[in-house]
C-alpha positions, 0 to 999 in steps of 0.5 A: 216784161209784158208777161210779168205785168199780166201776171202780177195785174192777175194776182191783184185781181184774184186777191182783190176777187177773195177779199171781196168775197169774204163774208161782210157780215162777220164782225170779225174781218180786217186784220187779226179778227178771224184767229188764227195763221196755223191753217197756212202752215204746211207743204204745197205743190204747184207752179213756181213763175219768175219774175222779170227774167227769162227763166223757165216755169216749174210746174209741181214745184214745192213751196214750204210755209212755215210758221215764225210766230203768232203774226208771221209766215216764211215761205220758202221753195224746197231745199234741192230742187232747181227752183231753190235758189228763188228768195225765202220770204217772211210775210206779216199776216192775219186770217180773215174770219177763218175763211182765208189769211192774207199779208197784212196791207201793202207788205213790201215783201209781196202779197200772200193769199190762202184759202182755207176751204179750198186749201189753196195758196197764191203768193207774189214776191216783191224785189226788196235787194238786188240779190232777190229772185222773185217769183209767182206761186200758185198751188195747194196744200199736200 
């Protein structure tokens, strides 16, 4: 449980760490103002954490994102793979200045954060049933 708090407390402070460090002299920040979500759009690689369970780390694991349409992703872990029955998310999101795109607000889904430059994604999922699984992804595009 303590490892869960850290992690998520972790999360949060990378997110809030990439939104700051976001150009404010674009006009273009906030949501919708930077283009557009395609640049998330692919296949990534990295480590997959549980959330609230005891369940073990997978290292290289695989994160699908999808997109569904102009304002929305789906993340999904790879078809196949022990880590494939973690819960598929679709998030709302929007790119901020071409330099990263992230969920829009407080999305009960989770948080979503990529970086453009590095090719970096960070994603949190959240509890929204009892049947969820959710988890922690870090990795980068492939």
């Amino acid at each position: 449980m303590r490892k869960s708090i850290l992690k998520t407390a972790g999360i949060i402070a990378i997110a809030l760490f990439s939104l700051a460090s976001c150009s404010s002299d674009d006009s273009n920040n906030g949501p919708g103002g930077g283009g557009g979500i395609d640049a998330a759009v692919g296949t990534y690689k990295g480590t997959l954490d549980p959330l609230g369970s005891d369940a073990p780390t997978y290292f290289d694991a695989i994160l699908v994102v999808t997109k569904v349409d102009g304002t929305h992703l789906k993340i999904t872990p790879k078809s196949g793979e022990p880590y494939s029955n973690y819960t598929s998310k679709t998030m709302k999101v929007y790119n901020a200045s071409n330099q990263a795109i992230f969920g829009d607000g407080n999305i009960p889904e989770g948080t979503f954060s990529y970086t453009i430059s590095s090719k970096t994604l960070l994603v949190q999922t959240q509890e929204q049933s009892a049947t969820d699984l959710t988890y922690t992804f870090q990795g980068t595009k492939q």
